[in-house]
N, CA, C and O of each residue as an XYZ file, in Angstrom:
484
protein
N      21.718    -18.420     61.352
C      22.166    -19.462     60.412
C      22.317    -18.912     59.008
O      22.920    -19.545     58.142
N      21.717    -17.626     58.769
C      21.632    -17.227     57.484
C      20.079    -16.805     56.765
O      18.976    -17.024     57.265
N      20.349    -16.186     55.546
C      19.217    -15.826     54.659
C      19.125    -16.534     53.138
O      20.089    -16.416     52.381
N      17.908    -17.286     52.715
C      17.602    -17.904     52.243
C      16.360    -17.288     51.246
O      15.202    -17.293     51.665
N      16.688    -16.762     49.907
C      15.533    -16.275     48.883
C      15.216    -17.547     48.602
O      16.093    -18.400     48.470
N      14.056    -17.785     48.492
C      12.664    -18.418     47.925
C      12.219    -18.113     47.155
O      11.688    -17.018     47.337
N      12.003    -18.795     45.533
C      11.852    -17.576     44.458
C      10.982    -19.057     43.824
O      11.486    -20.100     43.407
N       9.565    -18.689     43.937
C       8.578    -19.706     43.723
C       7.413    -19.150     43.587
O       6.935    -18.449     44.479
N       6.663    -19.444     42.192
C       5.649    -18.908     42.003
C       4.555    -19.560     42.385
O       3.507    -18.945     42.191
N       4.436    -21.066     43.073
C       3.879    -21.523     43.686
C       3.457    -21.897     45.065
O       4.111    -22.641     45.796
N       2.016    -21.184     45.460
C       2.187    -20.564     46.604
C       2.197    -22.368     47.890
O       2.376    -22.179     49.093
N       2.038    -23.520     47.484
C       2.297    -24.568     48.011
C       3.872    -24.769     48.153
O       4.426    -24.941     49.239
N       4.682    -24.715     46.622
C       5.687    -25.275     47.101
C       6.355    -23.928     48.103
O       7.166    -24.286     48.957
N       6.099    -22.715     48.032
C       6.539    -22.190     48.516
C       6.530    -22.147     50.235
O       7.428    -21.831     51.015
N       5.289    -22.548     50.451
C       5.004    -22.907     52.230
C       6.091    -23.764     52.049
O       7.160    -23.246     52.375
N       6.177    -25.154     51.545
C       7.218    -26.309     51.662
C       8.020    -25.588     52.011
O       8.035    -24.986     53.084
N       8.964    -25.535     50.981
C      10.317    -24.741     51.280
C      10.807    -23.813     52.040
O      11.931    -23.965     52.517
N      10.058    -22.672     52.301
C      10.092    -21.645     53.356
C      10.251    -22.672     54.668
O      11.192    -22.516     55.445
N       9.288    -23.707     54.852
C       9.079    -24.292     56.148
C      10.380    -25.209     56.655
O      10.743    -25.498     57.795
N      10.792    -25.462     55.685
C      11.659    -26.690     55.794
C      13.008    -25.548     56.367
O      13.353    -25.829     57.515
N      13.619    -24.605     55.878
C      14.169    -23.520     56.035
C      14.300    -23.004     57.314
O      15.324    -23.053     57.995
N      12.852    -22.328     57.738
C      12.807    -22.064     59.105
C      12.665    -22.582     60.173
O      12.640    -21.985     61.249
N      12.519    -24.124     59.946
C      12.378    -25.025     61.043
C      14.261    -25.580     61.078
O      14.483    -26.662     61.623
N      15.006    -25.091     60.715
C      16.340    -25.106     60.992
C      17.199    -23.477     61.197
O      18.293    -23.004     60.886
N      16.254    -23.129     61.735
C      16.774    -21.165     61.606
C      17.242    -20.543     60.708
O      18.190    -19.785     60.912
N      16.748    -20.691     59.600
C      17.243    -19.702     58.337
C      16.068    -19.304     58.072
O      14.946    -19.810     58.065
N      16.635    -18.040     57.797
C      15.577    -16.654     57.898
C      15.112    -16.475     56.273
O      15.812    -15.778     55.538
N      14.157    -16.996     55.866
C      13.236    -16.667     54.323
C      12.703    -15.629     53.824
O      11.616    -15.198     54.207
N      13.447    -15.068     52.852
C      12.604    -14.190     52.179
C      11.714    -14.656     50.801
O      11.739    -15.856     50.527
N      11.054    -13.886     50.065
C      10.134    -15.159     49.329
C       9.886    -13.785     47.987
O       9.390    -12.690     48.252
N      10.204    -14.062     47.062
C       9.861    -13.672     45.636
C       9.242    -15.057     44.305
O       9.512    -16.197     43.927
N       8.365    -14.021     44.069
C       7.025    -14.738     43.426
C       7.151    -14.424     41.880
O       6.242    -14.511     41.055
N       8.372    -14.068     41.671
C       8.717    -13.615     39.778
C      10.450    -13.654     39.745
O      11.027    -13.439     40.811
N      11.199    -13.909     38.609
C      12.259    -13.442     38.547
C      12.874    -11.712     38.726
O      13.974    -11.296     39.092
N      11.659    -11.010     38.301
C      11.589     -9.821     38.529
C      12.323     -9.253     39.876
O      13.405     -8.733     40.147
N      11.029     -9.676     40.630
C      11.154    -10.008     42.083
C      11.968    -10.101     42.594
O      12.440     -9.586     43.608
N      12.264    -10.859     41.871
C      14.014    -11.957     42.925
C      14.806    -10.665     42.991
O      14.940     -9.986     44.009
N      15.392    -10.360     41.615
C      16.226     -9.523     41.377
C      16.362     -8.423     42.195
O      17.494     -8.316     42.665
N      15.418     -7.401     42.581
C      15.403     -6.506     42.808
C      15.403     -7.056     44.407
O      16.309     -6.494     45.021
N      14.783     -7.821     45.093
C      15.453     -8.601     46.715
C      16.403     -8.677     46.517
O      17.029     -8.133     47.427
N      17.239     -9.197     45.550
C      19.136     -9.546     45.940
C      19.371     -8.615     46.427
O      19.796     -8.450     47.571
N      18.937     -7.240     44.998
C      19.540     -6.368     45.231
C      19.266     -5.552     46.623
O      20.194     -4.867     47.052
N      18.362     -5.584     47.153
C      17.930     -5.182     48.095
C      18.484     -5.631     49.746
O      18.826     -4.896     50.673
N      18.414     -7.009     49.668
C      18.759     -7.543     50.844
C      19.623     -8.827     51.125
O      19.594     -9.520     52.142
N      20.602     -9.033     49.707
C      21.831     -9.595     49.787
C      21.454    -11.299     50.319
O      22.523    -11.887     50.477
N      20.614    -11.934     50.531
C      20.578    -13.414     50.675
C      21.793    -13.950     50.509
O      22.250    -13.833     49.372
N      22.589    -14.616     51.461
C      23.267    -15.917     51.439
C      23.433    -17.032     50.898
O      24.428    -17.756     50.921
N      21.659    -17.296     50.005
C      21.647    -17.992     48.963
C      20.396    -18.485     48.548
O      19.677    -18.702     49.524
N      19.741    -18.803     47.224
C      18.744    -18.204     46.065
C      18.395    -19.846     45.931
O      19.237    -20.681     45.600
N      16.826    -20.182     46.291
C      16.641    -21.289     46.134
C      15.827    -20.751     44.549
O      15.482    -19.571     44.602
N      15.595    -21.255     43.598
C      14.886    -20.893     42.580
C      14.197    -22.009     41.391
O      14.924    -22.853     40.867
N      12.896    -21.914     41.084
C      12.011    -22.351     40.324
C      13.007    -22.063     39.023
O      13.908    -21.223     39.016
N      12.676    -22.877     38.008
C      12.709    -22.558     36.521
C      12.220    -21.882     35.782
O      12.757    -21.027     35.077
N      10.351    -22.393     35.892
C       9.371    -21.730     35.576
C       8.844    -20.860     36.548
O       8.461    -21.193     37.670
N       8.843    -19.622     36.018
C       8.139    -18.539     36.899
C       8.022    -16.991     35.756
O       8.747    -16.570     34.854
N       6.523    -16.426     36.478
C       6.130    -15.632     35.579
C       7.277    -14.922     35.242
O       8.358    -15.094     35.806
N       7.049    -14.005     34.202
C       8.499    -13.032     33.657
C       9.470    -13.347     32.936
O       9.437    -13.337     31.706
N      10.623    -13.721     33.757
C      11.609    -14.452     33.603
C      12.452    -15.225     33.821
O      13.512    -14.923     34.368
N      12.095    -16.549     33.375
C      12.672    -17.870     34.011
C      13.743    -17.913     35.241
O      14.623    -17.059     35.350
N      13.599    -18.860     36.043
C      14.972    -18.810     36.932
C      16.592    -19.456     36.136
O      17.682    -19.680     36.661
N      16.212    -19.579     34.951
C      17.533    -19.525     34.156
C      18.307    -18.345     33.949
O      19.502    -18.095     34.099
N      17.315    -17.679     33.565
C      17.723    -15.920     33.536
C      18.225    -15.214     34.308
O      19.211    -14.477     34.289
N      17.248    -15.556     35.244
C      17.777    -14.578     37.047
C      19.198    -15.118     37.252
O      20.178    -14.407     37.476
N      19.203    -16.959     37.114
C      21.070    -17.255     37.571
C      21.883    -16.617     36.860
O      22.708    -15.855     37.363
N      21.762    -16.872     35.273
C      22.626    -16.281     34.274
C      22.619    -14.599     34.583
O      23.756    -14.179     34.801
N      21.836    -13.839     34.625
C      21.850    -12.679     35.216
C      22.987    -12.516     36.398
O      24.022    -11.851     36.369
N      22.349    -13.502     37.647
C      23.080    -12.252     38.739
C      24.484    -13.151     38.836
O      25.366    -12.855     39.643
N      24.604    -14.422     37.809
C      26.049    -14.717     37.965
C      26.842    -14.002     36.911
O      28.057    -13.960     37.100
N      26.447    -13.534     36.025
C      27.100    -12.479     35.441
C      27.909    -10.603     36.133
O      28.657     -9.680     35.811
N      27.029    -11.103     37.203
C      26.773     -9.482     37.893
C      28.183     -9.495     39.164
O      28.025    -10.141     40.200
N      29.279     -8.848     38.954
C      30.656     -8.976     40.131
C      29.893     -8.803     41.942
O      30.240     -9.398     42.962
N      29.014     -7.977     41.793
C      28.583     -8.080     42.827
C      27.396     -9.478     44.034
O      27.350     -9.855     45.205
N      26.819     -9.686     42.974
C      25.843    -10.924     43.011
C      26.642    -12.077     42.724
O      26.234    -13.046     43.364
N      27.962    -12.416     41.756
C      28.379    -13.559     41.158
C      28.315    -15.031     42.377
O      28.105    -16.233     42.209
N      28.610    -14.189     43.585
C      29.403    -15.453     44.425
C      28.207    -15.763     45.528
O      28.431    -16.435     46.534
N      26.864    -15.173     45.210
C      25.557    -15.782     46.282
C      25.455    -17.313     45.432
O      25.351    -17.349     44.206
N      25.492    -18.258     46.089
C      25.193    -19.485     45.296
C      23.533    -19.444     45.253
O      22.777    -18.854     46.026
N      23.123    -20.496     43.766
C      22.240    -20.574     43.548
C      21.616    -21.989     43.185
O      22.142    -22.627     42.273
N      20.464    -22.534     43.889
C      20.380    -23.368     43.945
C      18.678    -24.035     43.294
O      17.595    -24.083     43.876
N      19.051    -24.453     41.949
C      17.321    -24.484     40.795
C      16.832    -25.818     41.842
O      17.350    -26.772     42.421
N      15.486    -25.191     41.656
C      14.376    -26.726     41.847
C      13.083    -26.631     41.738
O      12.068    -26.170     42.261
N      13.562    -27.341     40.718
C      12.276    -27.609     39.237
C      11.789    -28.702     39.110
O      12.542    -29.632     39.398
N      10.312    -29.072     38.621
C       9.961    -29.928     38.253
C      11.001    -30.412     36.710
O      11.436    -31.564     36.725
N      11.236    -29.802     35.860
C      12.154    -30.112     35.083
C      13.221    -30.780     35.559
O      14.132    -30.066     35.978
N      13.423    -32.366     35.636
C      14.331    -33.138     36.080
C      15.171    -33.976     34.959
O      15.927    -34.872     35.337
N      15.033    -33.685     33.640
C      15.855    -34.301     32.627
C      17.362    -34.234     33.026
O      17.764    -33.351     33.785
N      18.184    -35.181     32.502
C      19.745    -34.646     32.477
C      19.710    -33.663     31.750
O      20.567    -32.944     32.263
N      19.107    -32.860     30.477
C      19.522    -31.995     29.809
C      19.112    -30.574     30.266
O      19.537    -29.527     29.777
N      18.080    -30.715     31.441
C      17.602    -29.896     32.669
C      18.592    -29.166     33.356
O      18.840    -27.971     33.516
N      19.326    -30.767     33.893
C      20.215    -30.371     34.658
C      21.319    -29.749     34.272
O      21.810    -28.872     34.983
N      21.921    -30.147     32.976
C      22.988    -29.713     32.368
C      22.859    -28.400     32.207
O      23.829    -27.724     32.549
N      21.576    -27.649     31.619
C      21.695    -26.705     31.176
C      21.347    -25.406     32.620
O      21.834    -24.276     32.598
N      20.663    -25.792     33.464
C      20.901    -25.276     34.958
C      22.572    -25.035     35.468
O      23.101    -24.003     35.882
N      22.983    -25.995     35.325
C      24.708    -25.979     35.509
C      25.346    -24.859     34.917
O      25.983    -23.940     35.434
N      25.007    -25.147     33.534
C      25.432    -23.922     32.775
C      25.312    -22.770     32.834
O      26.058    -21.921     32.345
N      23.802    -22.537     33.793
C      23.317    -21.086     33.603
C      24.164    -20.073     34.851
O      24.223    -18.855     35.023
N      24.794    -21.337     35.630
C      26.103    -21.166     36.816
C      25.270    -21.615     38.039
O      25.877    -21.556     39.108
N      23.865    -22.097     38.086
C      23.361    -22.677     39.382
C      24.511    -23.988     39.728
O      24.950    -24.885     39.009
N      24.785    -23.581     41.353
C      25.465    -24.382     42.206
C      24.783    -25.850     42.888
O      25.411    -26.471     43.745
N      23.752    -26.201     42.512
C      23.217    -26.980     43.006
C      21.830    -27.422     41.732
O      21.520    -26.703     40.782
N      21.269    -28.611     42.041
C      19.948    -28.540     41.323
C      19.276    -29.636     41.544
O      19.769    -30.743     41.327
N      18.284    -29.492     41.922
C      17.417    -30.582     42.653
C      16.031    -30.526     41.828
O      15.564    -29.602     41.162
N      15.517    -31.846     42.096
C      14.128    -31.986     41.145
C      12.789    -32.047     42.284
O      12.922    -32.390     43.459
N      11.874    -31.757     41.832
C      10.791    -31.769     42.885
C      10.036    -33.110     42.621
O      10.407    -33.839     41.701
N       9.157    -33.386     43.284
C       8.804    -32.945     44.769
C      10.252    -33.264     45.460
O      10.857    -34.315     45.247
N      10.826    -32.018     46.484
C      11.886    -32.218     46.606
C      12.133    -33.167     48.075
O      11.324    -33.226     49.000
N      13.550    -33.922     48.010
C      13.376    -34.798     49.386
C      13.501    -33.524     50.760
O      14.334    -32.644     50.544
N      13.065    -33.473     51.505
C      13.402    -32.604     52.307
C      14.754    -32.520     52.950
O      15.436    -31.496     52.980
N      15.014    -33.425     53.350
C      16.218    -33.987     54.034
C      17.656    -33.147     53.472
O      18.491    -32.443     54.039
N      17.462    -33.627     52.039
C      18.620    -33.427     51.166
C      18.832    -32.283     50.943
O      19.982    -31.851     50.868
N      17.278    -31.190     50.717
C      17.283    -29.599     50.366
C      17.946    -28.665     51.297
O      18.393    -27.584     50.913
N      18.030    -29.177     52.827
C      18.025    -28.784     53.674
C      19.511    -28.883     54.108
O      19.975    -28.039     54.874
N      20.306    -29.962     53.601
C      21.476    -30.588     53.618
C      22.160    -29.155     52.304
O      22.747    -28.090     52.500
N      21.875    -29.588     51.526
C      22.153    -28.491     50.678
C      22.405    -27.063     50.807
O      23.507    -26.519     50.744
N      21.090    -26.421     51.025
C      21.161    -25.328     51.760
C      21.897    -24.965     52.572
O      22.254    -23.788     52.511
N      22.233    -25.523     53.273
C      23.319    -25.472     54.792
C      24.541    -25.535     54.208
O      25.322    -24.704     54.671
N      24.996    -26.252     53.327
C      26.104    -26.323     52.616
C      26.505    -25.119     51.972
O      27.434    -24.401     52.341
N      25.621    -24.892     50.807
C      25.561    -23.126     50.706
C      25.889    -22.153     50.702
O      26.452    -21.394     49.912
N      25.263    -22.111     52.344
C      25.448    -21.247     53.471
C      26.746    -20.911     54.325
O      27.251    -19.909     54.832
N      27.017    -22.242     54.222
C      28.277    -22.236     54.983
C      29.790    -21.840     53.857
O      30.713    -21.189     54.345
N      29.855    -22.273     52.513
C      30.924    -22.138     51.830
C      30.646    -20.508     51.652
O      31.439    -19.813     51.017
């Protein structure tokens, strides 16, 4: 079905999400920093980047604006979910070129709907 980065410095929401993922066959990899993330893209190309806001290092604003800047990385979609749920949250997630953005606690249903979507474009 695909590969799915997990980029959550929280080791709860991260069971969530991973779980919700592999209980529809998408295969999780899991980074615990923006750092992290980065160097997995680069490493093992994910299909598509679920990502926190807040996380040690450097925000998941950074990492989008980063690897959507990057010709090689530009076209993995990326998808924020943050407790940060303001419209001006969202707006500025949009901006950073995340394809998606969802607020936590997230519905499962919908993340999963998402994801697959994703995956498939």
């Amino acid at each position: 079905m695909g590969t799915a980065l997990v980029v959550e410095d929280s080791l709860t929401d991260t069971q969530i999400l991973a779980s919700c993922l592999q209980q529809e066959g998408i295969r999780v990899l899991i980074a615990q920093s923006g750092e992290e993330a980065i160097v997995k893209v680069a490493e093992q190309r994910p299909d598509v980047i679920v990502m926190d806001v807040v996380l040690p290092g450097c925000s998941g604003f950074e990492v989008c604006r980063e690897l959507k800047a990057k010709a090689d990385t530009s076209d993995i979609p990326v998808i924020i979910c943050s407790n940060k749920g303001t419209e001006m949250d969202r707006f500025w997630g949009m901006k950073q070129g995340a394809d998606a953005y969802l607020v936590k606690p997230i519905d499962q249903a919908e993340f999963v709907k998402t994801v697959k979507r994703m995956i498939r474009n």
